[in-house]
Structure formats: structure tokens, C-alpha cells
N, C-alpha and C positions, 0 to 999 in steps of 0.2 A: 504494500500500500504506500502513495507516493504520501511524503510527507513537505510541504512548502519549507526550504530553510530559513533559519532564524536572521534577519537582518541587522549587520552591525554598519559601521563605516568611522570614517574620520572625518571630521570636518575644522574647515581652515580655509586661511585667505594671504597668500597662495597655496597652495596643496599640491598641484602637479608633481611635485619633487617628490612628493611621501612616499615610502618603501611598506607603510603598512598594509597594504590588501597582501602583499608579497608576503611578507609575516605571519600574517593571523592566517594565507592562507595554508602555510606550510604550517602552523598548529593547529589547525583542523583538520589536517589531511594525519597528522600524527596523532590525535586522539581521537579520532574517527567520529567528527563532529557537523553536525549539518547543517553549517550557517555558510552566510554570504557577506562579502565585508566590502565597499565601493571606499571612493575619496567622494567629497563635497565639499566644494568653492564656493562658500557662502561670505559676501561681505556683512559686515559688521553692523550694518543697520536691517541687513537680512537676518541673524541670528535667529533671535525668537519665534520666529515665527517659520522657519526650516525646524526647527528641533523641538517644536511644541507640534506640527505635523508629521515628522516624521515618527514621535510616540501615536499620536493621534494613527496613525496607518498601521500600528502594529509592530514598526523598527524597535529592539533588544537594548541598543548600547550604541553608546557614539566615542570615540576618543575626541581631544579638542585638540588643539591648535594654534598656535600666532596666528591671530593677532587674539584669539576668543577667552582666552585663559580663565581670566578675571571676571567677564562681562556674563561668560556663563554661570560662575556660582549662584548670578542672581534670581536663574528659570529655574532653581531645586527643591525639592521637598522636604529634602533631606542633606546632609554631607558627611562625612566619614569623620572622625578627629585629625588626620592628618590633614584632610583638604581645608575643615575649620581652621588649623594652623595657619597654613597657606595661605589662607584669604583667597584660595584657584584652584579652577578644576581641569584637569585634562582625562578624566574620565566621568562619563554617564549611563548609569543606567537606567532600564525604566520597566515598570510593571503599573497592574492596573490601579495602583495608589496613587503612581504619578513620577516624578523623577529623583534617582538619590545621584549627587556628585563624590566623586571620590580625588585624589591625586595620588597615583601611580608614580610622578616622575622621581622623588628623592629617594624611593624606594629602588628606582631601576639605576639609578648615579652611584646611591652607593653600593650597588651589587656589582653594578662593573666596574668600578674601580677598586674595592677591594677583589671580589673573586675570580674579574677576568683578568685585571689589569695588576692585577696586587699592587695596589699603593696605600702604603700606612695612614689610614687617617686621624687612628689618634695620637697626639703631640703634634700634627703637625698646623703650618700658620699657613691658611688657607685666602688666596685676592679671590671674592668671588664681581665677577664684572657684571654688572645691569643692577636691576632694580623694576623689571619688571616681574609680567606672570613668572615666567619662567625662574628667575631667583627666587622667586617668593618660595616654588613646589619644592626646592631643595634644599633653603635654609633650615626647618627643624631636623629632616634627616641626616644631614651633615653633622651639627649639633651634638645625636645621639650616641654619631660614632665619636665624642668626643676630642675633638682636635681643641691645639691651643687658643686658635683666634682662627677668626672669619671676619674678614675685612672687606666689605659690601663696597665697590667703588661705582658711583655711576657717576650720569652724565651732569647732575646737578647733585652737589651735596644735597638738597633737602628730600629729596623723595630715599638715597642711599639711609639719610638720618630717620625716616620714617619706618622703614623695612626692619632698621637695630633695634630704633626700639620696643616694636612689636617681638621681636624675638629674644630681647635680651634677659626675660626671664626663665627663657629657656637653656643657656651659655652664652659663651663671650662673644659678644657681636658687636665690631665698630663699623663707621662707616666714614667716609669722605668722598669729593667727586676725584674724579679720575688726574684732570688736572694739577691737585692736590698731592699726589703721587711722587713722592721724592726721593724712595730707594726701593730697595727690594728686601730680600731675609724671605721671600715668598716658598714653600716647599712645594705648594701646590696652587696652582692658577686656574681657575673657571673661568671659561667665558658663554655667560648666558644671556647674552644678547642675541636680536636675529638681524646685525650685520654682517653674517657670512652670508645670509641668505642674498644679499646684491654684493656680493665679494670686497665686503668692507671691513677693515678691523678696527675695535675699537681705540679709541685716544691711548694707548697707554704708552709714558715714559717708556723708553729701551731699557734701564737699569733696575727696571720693577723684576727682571729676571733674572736669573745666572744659569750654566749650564745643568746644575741639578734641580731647578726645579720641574715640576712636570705639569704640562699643560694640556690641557684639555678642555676642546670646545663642543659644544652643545647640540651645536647645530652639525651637519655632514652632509658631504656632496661625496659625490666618485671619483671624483679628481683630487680631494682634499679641500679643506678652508683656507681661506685666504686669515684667517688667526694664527692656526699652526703653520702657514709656508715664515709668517711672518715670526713666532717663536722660533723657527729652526734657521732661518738665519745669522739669528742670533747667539747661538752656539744649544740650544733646547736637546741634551742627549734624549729624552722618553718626551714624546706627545701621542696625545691619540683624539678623534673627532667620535661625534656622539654613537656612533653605532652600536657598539654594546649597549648604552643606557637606551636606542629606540627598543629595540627587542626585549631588553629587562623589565622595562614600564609599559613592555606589550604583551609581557607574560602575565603581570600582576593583571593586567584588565582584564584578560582572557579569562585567569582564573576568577575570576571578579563576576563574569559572564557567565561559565559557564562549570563553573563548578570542578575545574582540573586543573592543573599546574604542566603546560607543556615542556616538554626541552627546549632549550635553548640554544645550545650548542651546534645541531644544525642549523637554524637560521644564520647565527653569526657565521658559519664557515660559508654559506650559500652568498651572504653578502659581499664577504670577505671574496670569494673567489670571481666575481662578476658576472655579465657587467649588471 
């Protein structure tokens, strides 16, 4: 007897680039699951009323996206303690109560940076770059693994100083604008802006680096970020772009969905290998 699959997707603005249908649909082929997973190019003043339709039709879950991160929490019924953290969702789901938000992303940063990527994070002093969605989802998890400082730099001290101190009763969290930026001691570098995505890098001073710190940007293309070409010419031994953390924060949704924890390990090698 045919069964209709369960529809999920991702929505964002631009989205083209997403590698998730590619993801969820090698973890549904590995847990033998009967759903359908599209992208959605929805602008920002289209939001609510795409994602209050698409529960209205019956759609499961959505993942979000830059620019929506933020603007989504506010169509939820519900939200996880991690996304309340946040203050942002890049996960939705829906049943016939209505909508619950979650955020998967600090969960999938620090799973691959400690277990794909093996990097220490606790002691260490961490520049995390932006100040928007996207920093928001992986400031407490950061936090948890305990590192010495997290240093929030954006593009205006005041929004960087707003982000601290929502979080500073959770650890040590400062902040300044980028500008501001006048040495380095960095062991670990974030950059959670979506200036890779027009092959921009953010303002930072050259000497916020040295060859050991390790960097790692958010955002990923197939060619690499224009963040990492610009750490490795600066002498950056270890960078890596976000690929593991897509797949990590795409495993939590999934199980989020549908109730099972896929591998991982293949996706990342399927990426890893091309194109």
C-alpha cells in the first residue's frame, strides 16, 4: 500500500547553494525513511506566510536559514531551551498543535569540532565573528564545553555588547566591534557571518591570528571560503569550513523528525569526495 512521504525542506534566502536535500536524503535512504526534503527561496517578508502554509498542507519540519534565523522564533508555539537561549531557530517542526522551534546549530559546531575535527575547547580563548542568528545558535553551546573566553567581535560594538550580555550568565563572554581588535592570543577563530556567502571576509586585523590558531568558518562553498583562503595566507596551519557542523545540525533535526539518529560519516565522506 503506497504511503505519501513525509515532507520536510529548508528554507532561506538564498538557498541555491544548500547541500541539505543531498543530506537528509542520504539519511533517509540509511534509515529507511519515507520522506521528501526540497530547498525554499522564500524572502523575508514572504516568511510567515510560506511556513504557516506549508504546516497548513501537511509539511513535517523545515530547517531555516540566513537571513530567517531570528524572525522565525516568532511563528512558534513552542521552543526547545537551547533555541530559548538563542533567541533563533534553524529548526521547525510541526504537528496538529501547531509549530515547536528548536536550534540544532551549537549542537552540530560542537560535535565537529570536537569529534570530527578534534579541537580542544575547553581552556581554550575563542574570537567568535558576527553577532547575528547564526552566533546567537552557538554561543551557549560553546559555553558548555567550557572554554576560557569567547570574544563576540562584530561589526558595531553594540549589538557584539548585547549578544555578552544575554549570555554572560551562562560563562565568560566579552565582546567588542571588530575594529577594536588589536592583537591576537586567539586559539580558536569563528566566523559566523554570511560574508562568505558573496566571497567577503570579515574586517579583521591580520595579527588577531598566528599560525596555531584554528579557524573555522560557518558558512562552505566547494571551492572553499574566501575566510579560510584569507587565514591560510597568513600562515593558519588547521582550518576547516562548515561542512561537518551542516551534516551535525542535520543529524540532530532529523532525529528531531523522525525519531532516529543517522550516520554521519557517510554524508561527510560523500561531500568530502565531490562535486
Amino acid at each position: 500500500m503506497y504511503t505519501s512521504p513525509a515532507e520536510y525542506g529548508v528554507v532561506g534566502h538564498p538557498v541555491a547553494h544548500s547541500r541539505s536535500p543531498f543530506i537528509h536524503g542520504i539519511f533517509a535512504q540509511r534509515t529507511n525513511q519515507n520522506m521528501i526534503y526540497r530547498l525554499h527561496d522564500v524572502e523575508p517578508e514572504n516568511l510567515r506566510n510560506f511556513v504557516m502554509e506549508f504546516w497548513r498542507r501537511g509539511g513535517k519540519g523545515l530547517n531555516v536559514t540566513v537571513p530567517h534565523k531570528i524572525s522565525a522564533s516568532g511563528m512558534v508555539r513552542a521552543m526547545s531551551k537551547r533555541a530559548e537561549r538563542a533567541g533563533a531557530v534553524n529548526t521547525l517542526f510541526f504537528d496538529q498543535d501547531g509549530i515547536t522551534g528548536d536550534n540544532t546549530d551549537g549542537a552540530g559546531l560542537v560535535r565537529d569540532l570536537t569529534a570530527n575535527l578534534k579541537v580542544e575547547i575547553r581552556g581554550a580563548r575563542i574570537l567568535l565573528v558576527g553577532s547575528g542568528g547564526a552566533a546567537r545558535g552557538v554561543i551557549a553551546p560553546l559555553l558548555d564545553a567550557s572554554p576560557e573566553l569567547i570574544l563576540i567581535g562584530g561589526r558595531t560594538a553594540s549589538a557584539a555588547e548585547n549578544l555578552a550580555r544575554q549570555f554572560g550568565s551562562i560563562g565568560p563572554v566579552q565582546a567588542c566591534d571588530l575594529a577594536a581588535l588589536a592583537h591576537g592570543g586567539f586559539d580558536i577563530i569563528i566566523n559566523a557571518t554570511s560574508a562568505g556567502l558573496v566571497g567577503e571576509v570579515p574586517a579583521l586585523p591580520a595579527n588577531v591570528i598566528h599560525p596555531d590558531t584554528f579557524c573555522y568558518d560557518m558558512s562552505y562553498a566547494r571551492s572553499g571560503t574566501a575566510f579560510l583562503e584569507w587565514a591560510r595566507q597568513r600562515g593558519v596551519k588547521r582550518a576547516a569550513q562548515g561542512w561537518g557542523m551542516l551534516v551535525e545540525q542535520a543529524a540532530e533535526s532529523f532525529e528531531l523528525w523522525r525519531g532516529v539518529r543517522p550516520p554521519t560519516e557517510p554524508v561527510l565522506a560523500a561531500l568530502r569526495a565531490g562535486p
